[in-house]
C-alpha positions as CSV (number, residue, x, y, z in Angstrom):
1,X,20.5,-1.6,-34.7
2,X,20.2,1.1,-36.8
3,X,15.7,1.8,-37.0
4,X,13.5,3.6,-39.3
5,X,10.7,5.2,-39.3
6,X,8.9,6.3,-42.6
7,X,6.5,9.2,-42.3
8,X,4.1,10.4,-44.5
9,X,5.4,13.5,-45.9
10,X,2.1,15.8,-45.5
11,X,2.4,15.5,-41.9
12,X,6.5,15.5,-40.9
13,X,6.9,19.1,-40.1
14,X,4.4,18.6,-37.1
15,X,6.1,15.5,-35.4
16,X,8.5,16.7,-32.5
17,X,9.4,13.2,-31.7
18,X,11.3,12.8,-34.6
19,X,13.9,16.0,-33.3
20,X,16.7,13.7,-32.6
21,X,15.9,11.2,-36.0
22,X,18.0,11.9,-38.8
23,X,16.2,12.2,-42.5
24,X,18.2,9.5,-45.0
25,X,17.1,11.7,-47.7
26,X,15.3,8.7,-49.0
27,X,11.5,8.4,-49.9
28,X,9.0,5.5,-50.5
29,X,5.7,6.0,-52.8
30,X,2.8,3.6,-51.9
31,X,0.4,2.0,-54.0
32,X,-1.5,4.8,-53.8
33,X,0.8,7.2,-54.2
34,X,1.4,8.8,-50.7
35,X,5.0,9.5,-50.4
36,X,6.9,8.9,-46.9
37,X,10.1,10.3,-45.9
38,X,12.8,7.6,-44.0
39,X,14.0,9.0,-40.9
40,X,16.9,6.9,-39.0
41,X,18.4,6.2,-35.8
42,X,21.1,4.5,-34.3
43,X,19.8,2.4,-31.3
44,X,22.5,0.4,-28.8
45,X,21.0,-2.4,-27.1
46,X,19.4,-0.7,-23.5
47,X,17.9,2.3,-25.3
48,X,14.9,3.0,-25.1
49,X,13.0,4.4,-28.7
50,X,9.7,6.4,-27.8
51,X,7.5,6.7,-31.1
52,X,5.0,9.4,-31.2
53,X,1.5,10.0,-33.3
54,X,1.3,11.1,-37.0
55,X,-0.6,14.3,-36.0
56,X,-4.1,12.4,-36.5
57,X,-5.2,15.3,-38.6
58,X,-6.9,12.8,-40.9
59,X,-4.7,13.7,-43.5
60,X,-1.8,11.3,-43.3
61,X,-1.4,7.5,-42.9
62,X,0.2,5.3,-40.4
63,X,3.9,5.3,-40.2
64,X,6.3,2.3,-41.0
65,X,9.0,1.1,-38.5
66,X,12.1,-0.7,-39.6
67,X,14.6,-2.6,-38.0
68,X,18.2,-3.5,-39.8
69,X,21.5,-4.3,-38.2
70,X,23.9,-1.4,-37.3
71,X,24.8,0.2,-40.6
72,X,27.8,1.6,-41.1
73,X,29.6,3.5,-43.9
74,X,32.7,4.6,-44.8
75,X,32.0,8.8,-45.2
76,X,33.0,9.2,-49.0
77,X,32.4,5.8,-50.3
78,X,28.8,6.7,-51.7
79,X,28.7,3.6,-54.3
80,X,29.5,1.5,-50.8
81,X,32.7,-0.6,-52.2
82,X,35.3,-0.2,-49.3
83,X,37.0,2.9,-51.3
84,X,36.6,6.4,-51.9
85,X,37.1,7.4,-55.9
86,X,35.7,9.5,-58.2
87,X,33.0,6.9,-59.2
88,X,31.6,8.1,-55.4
89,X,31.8,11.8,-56.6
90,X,30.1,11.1,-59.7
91,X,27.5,9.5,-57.8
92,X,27.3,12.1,-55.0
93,X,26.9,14.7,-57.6
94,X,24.0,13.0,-59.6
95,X,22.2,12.4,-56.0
96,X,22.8,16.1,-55.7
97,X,21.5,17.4,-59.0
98,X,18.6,14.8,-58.8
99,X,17.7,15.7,-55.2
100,X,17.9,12.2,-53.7
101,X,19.5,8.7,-53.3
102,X,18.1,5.4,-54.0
103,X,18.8,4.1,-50.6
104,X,20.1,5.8,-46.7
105,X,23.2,4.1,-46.7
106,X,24.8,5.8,-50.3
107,X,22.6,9.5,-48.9
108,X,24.6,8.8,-45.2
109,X,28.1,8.1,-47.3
110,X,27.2,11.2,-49.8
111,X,27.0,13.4,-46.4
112,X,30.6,13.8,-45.3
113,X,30.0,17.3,-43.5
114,X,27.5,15.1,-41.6
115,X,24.7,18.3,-41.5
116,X,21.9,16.0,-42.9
117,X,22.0,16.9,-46.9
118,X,24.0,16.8,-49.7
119,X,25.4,20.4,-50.6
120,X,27.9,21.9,-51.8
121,X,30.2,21.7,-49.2
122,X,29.9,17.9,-49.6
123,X,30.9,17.9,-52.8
124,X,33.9,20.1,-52.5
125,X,35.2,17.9,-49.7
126,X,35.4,15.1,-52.0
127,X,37.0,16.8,-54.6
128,X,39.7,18.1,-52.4
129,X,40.0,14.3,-50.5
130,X,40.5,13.0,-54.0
131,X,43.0,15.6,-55.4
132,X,44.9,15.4,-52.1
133,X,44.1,18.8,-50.8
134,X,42.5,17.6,-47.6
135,X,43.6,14.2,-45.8
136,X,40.1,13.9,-43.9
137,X,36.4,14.8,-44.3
138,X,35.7,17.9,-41.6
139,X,31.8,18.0,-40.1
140,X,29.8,21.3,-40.2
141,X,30.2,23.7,-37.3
């Protein structure tokens, strides 16, 4: 499965436990308007996933687990339709510019230097992939 967790934004920078989680550069707003950050990670069937507290500082409200079927994307393909064209670099580049995606799966497909967040470096390896100046996608050292 591939699980979320969505943390309240005030209080992510003091959670440890989510070291090995990786931030889908996606947020939800509440009702009342407390924003929470979507952190994911890829579970096989044996693991074990160990949640920890939300700092119970008083500030900050419960966190949200989800539970989907493994996603998987094609790095490149950020409008998710089985090809990689410049429709997926126009998209990566707004997402860039606008400083999010409207969901993990087109941030995850956005990220082809697999560091965690659209840059420049992103971008410029789409470019060259689509211009045939590089035949793959290359992660960051």
């Amino acid at each position: 499965i591939t699980a979320y967790v969505a943390i309240d934004t005030r209080v992510v920078s003091a959670l440890s436990w989510l070291n090995d989680w990786q931030n889908s550069g996606v947020t939800i707003t509440t009702s009342n308007d407390v924003t929470l950050m979507l952190y994911k990670k890829d579970v096989a069937k044996d693991d074990t996933v160990t949640l920890g507290t939300n700092s119970g500082n008083g500030n900050s409200v419960n966190y949200i687990v989800l539970a989907v079927p493994k996603e998987e994307v094609i790095k490149g393909d950020v409008n998710l339709d089985g090809k990689i064209n410049i429709f997926d670099l126009a998209l990566a580049k707004r997402g860039f510019l606008n400083h999010g995606f409207t969901n993990a799966l087109t941030f995850d497909a956005a990220d082809v230097n697999e560091n965690g967040e659209i840059d420049i470096d992103d971008l410029k390896q789409m470019q060259d992939y689509l211009v045939s100046r590089i035949m793959s996608f290359t992660k960051e050292a």
